[in-house]
HTML snippet that shows the backbone in 3Dmol.js (N, CA, C, O; Angstrom):
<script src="https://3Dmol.org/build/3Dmol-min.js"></script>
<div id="view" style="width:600px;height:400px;position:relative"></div>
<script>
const pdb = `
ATOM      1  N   UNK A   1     -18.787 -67.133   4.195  1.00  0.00           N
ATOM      2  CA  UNK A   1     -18.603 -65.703   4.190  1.00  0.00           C
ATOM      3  C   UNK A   1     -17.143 -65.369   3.988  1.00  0.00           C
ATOM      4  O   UNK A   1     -16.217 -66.051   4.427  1.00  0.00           O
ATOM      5  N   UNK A   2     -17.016 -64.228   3.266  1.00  0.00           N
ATOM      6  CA  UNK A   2     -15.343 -64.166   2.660  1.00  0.00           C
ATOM      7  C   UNK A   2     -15.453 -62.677   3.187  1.00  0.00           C
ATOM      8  O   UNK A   2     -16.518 -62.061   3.239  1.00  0.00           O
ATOM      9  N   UNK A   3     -14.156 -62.146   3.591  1.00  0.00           N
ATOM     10  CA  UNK A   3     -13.851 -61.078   4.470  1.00  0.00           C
ATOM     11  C   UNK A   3     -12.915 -60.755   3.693  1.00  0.00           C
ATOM     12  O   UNK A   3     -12.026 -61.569   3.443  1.00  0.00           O
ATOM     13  N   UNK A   4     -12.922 -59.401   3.108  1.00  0.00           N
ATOM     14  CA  UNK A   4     -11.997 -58.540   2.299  1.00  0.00           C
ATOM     15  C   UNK A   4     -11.039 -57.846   3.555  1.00  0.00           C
ATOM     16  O   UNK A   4     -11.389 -57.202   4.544  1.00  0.00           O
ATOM     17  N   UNK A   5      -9.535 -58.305   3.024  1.00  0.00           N
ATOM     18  CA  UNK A   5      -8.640 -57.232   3.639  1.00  0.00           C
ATOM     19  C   UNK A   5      -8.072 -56.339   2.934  1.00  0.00           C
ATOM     20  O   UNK A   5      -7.818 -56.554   1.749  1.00  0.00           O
ATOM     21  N   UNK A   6      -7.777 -55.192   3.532  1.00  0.00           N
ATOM     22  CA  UNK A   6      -7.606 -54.231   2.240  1.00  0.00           C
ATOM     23  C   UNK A   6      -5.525 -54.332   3.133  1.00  0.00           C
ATOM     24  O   UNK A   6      -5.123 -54.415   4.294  1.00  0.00           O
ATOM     25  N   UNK A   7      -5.044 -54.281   2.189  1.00  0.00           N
ATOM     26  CA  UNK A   7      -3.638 -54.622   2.323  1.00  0.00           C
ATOM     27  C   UNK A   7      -2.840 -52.850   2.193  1.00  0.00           C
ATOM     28  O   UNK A   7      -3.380 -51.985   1.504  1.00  0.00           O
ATOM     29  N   UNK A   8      -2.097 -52.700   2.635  1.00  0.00           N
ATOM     30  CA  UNK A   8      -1.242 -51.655   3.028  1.00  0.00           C
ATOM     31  C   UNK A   8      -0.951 -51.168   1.453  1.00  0.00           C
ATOM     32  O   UNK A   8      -1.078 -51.989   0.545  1.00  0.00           O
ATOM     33  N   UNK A   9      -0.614 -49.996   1.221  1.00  0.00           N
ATOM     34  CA  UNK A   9      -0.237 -49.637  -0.481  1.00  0.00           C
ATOM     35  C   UNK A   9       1.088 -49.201   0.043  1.00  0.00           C
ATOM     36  O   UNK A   9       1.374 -48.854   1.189  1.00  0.00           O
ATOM     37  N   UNK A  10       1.898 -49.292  -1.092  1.00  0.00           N
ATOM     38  CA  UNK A  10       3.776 -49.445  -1.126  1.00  0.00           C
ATOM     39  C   UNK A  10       4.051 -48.065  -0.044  1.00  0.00           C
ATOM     40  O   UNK A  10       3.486 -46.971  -0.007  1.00  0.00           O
ATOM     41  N   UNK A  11       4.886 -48.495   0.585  1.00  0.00           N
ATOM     42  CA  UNK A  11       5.497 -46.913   1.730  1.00  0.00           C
ATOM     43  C   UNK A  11       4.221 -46.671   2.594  1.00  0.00           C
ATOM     44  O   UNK A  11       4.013 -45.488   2.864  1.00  0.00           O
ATOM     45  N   UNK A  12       3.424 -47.489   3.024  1.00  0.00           N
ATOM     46  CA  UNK A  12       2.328 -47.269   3.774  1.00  0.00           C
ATOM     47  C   UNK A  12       2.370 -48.295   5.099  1.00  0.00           C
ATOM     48  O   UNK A  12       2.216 -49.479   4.800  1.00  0.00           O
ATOM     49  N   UNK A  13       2.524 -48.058   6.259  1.00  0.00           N
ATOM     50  CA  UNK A  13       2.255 -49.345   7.039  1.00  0.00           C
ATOM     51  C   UNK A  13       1.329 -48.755   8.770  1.00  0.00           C
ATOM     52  O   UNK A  13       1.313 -47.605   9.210  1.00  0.00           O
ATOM     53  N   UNK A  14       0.976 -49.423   9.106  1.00  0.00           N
ATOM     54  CA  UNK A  14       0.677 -48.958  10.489  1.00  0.00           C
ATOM     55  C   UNK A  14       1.435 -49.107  11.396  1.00  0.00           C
ATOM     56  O   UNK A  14       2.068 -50.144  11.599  1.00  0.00           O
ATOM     57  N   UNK A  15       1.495 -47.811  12.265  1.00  0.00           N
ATOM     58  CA  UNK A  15       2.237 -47.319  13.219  1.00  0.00           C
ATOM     59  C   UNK A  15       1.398 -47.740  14.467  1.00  0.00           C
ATOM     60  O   UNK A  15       0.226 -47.441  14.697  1.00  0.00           O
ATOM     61  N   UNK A  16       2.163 -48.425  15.152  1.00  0.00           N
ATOM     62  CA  UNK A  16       1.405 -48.558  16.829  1.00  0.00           C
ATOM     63  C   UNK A  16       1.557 -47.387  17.885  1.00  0.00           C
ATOM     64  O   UNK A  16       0.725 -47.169  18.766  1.00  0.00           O
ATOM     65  N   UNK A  17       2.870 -46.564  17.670  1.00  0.00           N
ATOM     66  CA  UNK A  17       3.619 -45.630  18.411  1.00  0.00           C
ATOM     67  C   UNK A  17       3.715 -44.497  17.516  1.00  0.00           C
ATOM     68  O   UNK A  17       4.113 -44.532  16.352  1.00  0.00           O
ATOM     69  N   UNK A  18       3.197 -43.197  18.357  1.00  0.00           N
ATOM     70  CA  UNK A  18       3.208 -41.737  18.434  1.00  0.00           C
ATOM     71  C   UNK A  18       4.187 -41.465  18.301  1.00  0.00           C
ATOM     72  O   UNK A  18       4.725 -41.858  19.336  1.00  0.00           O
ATOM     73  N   UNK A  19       5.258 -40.810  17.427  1.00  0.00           N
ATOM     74  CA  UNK A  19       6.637 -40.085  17.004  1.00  0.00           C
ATOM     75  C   UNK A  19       6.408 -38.328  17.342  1.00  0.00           C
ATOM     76  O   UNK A  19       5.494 -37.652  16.870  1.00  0.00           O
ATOM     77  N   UNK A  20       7.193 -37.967  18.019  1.00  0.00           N
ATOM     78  CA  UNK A  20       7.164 -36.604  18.572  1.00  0.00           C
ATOM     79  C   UNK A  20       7.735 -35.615  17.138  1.00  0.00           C
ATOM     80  O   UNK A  20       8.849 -35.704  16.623  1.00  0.00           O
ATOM     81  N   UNK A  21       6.668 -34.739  16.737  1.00  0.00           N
ATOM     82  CA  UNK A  21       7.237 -33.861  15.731  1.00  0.00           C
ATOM     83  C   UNK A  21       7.635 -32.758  16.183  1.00  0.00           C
ATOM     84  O   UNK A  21       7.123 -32.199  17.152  1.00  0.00           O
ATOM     85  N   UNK A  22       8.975 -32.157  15.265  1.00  0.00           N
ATOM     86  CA  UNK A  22       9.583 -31.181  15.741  1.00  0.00           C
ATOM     87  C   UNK A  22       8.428 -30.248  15.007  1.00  0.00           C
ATOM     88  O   UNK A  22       7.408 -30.502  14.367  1.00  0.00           O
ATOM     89  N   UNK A  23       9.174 -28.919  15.469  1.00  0.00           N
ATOM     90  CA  UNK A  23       8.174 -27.912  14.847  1.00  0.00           C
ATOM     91  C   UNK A  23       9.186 -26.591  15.166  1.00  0.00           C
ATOM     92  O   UNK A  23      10.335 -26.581  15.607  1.00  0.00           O
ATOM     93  N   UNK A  24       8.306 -25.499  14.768  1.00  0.00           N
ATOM     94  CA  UNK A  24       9.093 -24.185  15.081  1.00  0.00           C
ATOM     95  C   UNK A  24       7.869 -23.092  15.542  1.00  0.00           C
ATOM     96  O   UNK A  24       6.712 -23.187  15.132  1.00  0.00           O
ATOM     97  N   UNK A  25       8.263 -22.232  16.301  1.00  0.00           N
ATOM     98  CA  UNK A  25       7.136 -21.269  16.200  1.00  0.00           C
ATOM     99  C   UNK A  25       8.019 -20.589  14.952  1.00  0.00           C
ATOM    100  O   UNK A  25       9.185 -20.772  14.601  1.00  0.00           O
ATOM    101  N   UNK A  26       6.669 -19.489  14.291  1.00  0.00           N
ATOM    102  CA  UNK A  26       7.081 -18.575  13.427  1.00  0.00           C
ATOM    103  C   UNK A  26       8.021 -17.505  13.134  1.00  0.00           C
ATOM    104  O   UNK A  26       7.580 -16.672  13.925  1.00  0.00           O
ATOM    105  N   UNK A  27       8.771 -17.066  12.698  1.00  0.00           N
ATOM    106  CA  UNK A  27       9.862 -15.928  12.824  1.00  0.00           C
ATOM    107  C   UNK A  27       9.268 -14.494  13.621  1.00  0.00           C
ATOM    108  O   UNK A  27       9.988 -13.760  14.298  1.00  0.00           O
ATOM    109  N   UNK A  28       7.786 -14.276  13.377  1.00  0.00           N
ATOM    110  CA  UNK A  28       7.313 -13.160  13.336  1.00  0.00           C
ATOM    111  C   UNK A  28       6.456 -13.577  14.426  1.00  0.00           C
ATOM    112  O   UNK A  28       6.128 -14.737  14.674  1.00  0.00           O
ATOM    113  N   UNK A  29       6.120 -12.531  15.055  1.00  0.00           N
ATOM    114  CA  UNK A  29       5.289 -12.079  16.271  1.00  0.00           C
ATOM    115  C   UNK A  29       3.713 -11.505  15.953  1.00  0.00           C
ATOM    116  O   UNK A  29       3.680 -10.275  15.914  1.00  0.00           O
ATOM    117  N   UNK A  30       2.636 -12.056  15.760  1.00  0.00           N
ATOM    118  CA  UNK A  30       1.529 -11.426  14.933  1.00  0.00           C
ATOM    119  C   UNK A  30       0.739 -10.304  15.855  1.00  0.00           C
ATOM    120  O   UNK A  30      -0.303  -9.692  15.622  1.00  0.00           O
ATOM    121  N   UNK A  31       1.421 -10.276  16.726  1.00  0.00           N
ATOM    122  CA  UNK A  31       1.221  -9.044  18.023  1.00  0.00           C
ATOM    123  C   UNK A  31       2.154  -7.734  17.619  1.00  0.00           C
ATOM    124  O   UNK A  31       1.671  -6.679  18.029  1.00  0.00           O
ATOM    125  N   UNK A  32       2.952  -7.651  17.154  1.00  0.00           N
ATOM    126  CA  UNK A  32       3.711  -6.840  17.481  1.00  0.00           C
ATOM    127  C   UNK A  32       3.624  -5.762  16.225  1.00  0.00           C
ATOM    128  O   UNK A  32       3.371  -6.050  15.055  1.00  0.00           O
ATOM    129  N   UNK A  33       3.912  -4.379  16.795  1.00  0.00           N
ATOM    130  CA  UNK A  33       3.938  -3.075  16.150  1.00  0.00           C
ATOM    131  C   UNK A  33       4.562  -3.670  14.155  1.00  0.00           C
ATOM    132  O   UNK A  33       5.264  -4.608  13.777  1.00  0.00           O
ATOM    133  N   UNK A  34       3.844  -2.548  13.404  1.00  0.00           N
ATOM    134  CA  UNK A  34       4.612  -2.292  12.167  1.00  0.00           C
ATOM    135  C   UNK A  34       5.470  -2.755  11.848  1.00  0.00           C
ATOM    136  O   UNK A  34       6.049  -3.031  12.898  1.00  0.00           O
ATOM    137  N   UNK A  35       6.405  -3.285  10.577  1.00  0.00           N
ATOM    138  CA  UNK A  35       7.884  -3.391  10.593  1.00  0.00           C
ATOM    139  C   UNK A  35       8.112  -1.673  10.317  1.00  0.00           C
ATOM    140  O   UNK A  35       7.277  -1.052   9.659  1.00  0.00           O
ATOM    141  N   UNK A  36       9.181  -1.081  10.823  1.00  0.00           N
ATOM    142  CA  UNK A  36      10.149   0.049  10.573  1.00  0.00           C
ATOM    143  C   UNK A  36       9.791   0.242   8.983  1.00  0.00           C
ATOM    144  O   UNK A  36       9.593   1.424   8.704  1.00  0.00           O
ATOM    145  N   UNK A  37       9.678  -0.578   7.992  1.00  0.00           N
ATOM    146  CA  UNK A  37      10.230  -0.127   6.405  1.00  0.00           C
ATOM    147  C   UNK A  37       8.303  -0.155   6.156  1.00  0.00           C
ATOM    148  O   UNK A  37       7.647   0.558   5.396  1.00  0.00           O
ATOM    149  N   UNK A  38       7.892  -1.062   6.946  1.00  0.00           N
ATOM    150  CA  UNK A  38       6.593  -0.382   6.423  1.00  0.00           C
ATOM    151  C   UNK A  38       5.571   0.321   7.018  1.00  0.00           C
ATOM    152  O   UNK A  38       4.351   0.162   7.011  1.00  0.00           O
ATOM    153  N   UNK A  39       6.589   1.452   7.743  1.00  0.00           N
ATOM    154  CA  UNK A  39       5.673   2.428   8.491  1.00  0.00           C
ATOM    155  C   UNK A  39       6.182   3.661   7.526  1.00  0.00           C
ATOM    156  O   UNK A  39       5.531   4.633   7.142  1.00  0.00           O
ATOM    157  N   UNK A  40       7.698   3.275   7.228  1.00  0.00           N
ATOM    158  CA  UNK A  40       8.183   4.269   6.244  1.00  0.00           C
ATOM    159  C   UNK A  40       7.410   4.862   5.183  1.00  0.00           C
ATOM    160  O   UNK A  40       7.173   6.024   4.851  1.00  0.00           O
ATOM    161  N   UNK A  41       6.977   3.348   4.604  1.00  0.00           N
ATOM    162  CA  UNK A  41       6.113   3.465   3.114  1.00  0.00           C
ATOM    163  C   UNK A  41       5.054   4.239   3.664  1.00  0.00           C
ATOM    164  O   UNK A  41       5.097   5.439   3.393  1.00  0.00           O
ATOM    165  N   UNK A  42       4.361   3.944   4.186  1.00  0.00           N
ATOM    166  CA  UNK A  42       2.749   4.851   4.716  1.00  0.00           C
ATOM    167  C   UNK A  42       3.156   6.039   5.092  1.00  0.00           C
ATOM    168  O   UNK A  42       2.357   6.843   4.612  1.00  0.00           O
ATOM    169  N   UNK A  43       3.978   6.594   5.699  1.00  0.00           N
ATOM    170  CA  UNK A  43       4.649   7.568   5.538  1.00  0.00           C
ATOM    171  C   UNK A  43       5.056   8.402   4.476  1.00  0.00           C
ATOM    172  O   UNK A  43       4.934   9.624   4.557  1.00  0.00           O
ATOM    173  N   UNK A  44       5.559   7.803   3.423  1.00  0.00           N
ATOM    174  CA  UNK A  44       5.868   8.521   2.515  1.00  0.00           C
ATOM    175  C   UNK A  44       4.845   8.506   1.643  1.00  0.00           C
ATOM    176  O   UNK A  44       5.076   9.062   0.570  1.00  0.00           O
ATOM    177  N   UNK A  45       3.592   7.946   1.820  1.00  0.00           N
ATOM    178  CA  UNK A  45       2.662   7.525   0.551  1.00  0.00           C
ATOM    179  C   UNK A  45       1.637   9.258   1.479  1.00  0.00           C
ATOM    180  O   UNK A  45       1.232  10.184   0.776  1.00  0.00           O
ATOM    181  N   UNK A  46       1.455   9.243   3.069  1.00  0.00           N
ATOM    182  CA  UNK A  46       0.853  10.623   3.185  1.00  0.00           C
ATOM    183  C   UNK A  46       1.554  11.516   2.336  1.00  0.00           C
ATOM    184  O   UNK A  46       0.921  12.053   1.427  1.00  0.00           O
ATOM    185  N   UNK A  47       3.115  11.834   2.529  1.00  0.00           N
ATOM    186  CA  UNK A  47       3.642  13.050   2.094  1.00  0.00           C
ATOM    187  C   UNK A  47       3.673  12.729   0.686  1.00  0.00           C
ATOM    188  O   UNK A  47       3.909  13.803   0.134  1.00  0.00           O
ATOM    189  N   UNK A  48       3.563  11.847  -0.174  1.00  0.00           N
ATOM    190  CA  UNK A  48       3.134  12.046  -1.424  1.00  0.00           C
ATOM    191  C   UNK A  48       1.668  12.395  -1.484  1.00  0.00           C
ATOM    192  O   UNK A  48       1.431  12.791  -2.625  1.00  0.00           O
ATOM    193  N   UNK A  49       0.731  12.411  -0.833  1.00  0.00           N
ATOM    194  CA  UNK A  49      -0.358  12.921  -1.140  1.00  0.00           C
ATOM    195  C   UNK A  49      -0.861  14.629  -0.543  1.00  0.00           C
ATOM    196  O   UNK A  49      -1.632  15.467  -1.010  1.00  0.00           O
ATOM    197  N   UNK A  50      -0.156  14.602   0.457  1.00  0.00           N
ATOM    198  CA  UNK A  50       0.168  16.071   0.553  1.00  0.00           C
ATOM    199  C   UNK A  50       1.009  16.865  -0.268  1.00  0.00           C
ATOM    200  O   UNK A  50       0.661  18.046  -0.260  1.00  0.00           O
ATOM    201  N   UNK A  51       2.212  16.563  -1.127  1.00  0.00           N
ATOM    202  CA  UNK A  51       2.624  16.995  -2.376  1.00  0.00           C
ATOM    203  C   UNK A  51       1.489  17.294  -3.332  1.00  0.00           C
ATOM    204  O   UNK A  51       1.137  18.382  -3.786  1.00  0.00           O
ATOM    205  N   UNK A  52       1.096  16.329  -3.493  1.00  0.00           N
ATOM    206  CA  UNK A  52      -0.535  16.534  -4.650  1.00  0.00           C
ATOM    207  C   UNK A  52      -0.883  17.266  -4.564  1.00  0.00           C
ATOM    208  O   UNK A  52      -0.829  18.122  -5.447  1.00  0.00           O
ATOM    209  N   UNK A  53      -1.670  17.481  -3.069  1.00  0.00           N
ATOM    210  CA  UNK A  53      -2.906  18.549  -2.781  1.00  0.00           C
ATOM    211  C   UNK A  53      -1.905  19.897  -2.920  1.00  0.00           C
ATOM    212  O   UNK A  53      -2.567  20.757  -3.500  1.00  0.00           O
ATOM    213  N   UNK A  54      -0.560  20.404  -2.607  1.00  0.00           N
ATOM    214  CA  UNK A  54      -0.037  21.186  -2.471  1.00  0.00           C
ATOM    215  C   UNK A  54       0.462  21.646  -3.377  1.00  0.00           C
ATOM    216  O   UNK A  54       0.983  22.760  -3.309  1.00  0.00           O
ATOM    217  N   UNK A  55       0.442  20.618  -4.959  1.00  0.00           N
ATOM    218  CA  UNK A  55       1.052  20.852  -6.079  1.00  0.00           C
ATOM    219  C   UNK A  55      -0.548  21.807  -6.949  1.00  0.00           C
ATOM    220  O   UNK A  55      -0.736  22.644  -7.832  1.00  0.00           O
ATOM    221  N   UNK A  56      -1.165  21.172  -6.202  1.00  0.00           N
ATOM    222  CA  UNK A  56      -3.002  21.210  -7.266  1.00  0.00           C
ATOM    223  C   UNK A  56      -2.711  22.208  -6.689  1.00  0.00           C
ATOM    224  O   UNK A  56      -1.745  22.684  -7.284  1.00  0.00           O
ATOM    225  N   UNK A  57      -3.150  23.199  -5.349  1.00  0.00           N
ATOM    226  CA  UNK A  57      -3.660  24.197  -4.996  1.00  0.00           C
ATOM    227  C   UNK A  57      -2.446  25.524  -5.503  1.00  0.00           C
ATOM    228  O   UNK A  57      -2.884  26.667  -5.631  1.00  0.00           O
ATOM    229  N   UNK A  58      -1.033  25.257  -5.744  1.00  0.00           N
ATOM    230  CA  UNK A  58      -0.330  26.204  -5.789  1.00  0.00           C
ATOM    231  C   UNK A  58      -0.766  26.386  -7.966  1.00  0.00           C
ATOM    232  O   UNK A  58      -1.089  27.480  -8.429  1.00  0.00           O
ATOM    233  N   UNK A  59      -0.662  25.216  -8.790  1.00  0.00           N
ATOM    234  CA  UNK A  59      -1.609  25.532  -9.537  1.00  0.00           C
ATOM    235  C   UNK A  59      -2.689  26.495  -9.466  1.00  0.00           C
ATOM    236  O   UNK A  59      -2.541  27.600  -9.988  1.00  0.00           O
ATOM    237  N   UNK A  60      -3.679  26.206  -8.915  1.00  0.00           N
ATOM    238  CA  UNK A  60      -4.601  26.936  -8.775  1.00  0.00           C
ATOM    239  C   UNK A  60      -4.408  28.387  -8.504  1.00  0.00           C
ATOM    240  O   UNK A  60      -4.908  29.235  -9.243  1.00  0.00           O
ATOM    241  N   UNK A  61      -3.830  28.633  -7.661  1.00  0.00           N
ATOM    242  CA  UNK A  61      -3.096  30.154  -7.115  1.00  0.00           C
ATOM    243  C   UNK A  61      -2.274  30.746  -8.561  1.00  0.00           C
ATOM    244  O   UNK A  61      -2.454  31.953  -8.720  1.00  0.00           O
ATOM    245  N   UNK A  62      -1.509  30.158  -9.501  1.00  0.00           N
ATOM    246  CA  UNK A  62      -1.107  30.226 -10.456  1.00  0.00           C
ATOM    247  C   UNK A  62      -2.120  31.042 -11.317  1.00  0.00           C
ATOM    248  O   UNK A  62      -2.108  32.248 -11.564  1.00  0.00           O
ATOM    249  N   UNK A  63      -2.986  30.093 -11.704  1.00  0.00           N
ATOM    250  CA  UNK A  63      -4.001  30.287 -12.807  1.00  0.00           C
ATOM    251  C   UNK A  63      -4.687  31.732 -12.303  1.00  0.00           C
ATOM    252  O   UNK A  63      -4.902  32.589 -13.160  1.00  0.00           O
ATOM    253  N   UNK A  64      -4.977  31.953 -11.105  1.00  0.00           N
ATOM    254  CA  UNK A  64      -5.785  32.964 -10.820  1.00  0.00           C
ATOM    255  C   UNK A  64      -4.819  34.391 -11.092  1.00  0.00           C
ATOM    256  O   UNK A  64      -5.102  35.410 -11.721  1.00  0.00           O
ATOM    257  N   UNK A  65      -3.454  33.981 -10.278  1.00  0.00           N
ATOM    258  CA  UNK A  65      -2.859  35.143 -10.518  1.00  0.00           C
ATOM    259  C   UNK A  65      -2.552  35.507 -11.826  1.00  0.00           C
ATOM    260  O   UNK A  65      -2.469  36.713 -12.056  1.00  0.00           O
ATOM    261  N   UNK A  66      -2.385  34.793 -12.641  1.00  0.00           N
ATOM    262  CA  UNK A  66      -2.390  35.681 -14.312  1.00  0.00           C
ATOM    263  C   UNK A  66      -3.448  36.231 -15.428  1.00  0.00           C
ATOM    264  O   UNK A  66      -3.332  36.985 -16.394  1.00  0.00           O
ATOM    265  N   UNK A  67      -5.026  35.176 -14.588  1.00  0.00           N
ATOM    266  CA  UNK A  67      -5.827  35.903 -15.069  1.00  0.00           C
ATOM    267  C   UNK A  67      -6.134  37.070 -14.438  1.00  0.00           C
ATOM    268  O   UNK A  67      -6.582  37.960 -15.161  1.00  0.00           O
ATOM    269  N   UNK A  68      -5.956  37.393 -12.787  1.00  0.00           N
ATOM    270  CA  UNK A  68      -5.958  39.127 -12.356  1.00  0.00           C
ATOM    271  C   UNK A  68      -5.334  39.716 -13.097  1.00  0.00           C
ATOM    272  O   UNK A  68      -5.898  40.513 -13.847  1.00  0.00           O
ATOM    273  N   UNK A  69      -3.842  39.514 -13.147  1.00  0.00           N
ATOM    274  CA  UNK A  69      -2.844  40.776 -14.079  1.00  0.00           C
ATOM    275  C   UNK A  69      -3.184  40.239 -15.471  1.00  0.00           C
ATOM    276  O   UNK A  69      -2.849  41.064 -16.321  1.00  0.00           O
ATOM    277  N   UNK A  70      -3.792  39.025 -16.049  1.00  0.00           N
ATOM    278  CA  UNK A  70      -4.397  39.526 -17.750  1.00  0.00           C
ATOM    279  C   UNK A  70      -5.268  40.689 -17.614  1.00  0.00           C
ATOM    280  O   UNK A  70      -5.078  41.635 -18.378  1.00  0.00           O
ATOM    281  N   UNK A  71      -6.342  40.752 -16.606  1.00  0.00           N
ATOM    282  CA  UNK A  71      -7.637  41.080 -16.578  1.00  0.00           C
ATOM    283  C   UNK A  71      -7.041  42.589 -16.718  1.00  0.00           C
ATOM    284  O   UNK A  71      -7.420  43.312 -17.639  1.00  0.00           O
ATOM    285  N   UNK A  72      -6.062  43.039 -15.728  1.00  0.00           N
ATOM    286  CA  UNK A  72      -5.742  44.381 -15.517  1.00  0.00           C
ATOM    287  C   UNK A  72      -4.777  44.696 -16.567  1.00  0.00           C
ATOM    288  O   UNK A  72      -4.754  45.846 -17.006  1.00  0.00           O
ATOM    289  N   UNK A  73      -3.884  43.705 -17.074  1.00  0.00           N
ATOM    290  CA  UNK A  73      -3.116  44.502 -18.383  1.00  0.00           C
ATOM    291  C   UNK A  73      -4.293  44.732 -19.564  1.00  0.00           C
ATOM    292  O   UNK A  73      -4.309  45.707 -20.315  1.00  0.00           O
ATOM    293  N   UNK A  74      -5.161  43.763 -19.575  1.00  0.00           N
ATOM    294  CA  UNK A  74      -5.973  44.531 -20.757  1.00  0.00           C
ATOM    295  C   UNK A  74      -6.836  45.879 -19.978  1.00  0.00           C
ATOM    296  O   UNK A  74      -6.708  46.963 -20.548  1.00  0.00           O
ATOM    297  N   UNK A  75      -7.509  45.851 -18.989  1.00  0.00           N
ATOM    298  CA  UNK A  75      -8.206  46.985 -18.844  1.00  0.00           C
ATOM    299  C   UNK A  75      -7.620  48.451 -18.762  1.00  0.00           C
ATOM    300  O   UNK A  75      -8.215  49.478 -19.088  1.00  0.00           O
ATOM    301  N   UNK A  76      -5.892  48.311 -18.089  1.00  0.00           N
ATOM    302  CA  UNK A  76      -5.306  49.249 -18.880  1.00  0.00           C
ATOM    303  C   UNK A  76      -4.829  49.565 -20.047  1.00  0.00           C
ATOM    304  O   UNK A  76      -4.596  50.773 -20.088  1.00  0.00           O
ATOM    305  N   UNK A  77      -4.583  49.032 -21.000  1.00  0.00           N
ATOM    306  CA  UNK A  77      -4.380  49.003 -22.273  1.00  0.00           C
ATOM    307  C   UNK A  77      -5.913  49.639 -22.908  1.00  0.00           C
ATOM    308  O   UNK A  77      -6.109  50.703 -23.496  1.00  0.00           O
ATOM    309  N   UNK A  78      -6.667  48.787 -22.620  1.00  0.00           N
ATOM    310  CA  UNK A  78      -8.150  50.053 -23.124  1.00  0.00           C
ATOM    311  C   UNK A  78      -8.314  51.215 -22.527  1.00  0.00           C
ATOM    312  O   UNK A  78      -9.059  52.109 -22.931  1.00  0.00           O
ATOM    313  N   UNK A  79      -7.445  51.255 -21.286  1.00  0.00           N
ATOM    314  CA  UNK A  79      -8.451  52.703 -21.093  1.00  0.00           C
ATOM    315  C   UNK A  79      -7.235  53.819 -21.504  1.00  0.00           C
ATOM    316  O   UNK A  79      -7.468  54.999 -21.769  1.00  0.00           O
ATOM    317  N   UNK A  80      -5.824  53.164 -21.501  1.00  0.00           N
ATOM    318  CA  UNK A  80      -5.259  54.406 -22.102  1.00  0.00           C
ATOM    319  C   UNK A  80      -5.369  54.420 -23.353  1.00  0.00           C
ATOM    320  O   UNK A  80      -5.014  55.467 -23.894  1.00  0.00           O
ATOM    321  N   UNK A  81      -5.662  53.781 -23.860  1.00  0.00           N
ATOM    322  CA  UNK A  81      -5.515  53.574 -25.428  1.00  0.00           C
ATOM    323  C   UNK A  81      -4.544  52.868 -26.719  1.00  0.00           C
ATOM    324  O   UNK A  81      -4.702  52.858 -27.939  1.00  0.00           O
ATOM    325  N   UNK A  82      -3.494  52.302 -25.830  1.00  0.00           N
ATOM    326  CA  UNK A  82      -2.610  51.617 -26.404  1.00  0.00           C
ATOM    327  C   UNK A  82      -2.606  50.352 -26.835  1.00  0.00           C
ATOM    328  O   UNK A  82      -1.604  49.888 -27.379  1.00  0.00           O
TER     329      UNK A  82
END
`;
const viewer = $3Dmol.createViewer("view");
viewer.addModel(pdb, "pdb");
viewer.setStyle({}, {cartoon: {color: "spectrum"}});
viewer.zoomTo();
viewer.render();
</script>
């Protein structure tokens, strides 16, 4: 009976002894509040969307008010006759 050893491959060997690895905890805290710059952004991304709605609706107020005073410069213009 012939018994295969399988032999170590180059930079490979067995270790008898546990080597203590350094390590780090992370920079960041996965508990902790918002960063400051990106509470900003969400911040400014509401008041850009309240710009919108405030840009659309003053539009709107626009459009209406010139078709009242079209509506009334022509209906006076017909009824005086000019």
């Amino acid at each position: 009976m012939s018994t295969t050893q399988q032999q170590p491959l180059d930079g490979q060997r067995e270790t008898t002894e546990l080597r203590p690895v350094d390590f780090s905890l992370g920079d960041r805290d996965v508990r902790r509040k918002r960063p400051p710059a990106l509470s900003f952004l969400l911040r400014l991304e509401t008041l850009r969307r309240v710009a919108r709605v405030a840009t659309l609706l003053l539009a709107d107020f626009v459009g209406i008010f010139m078709a009242i005073l079209t509506a009334l410069w022509l209906k006076a213009g017909l009824v005086s006759g000019d």
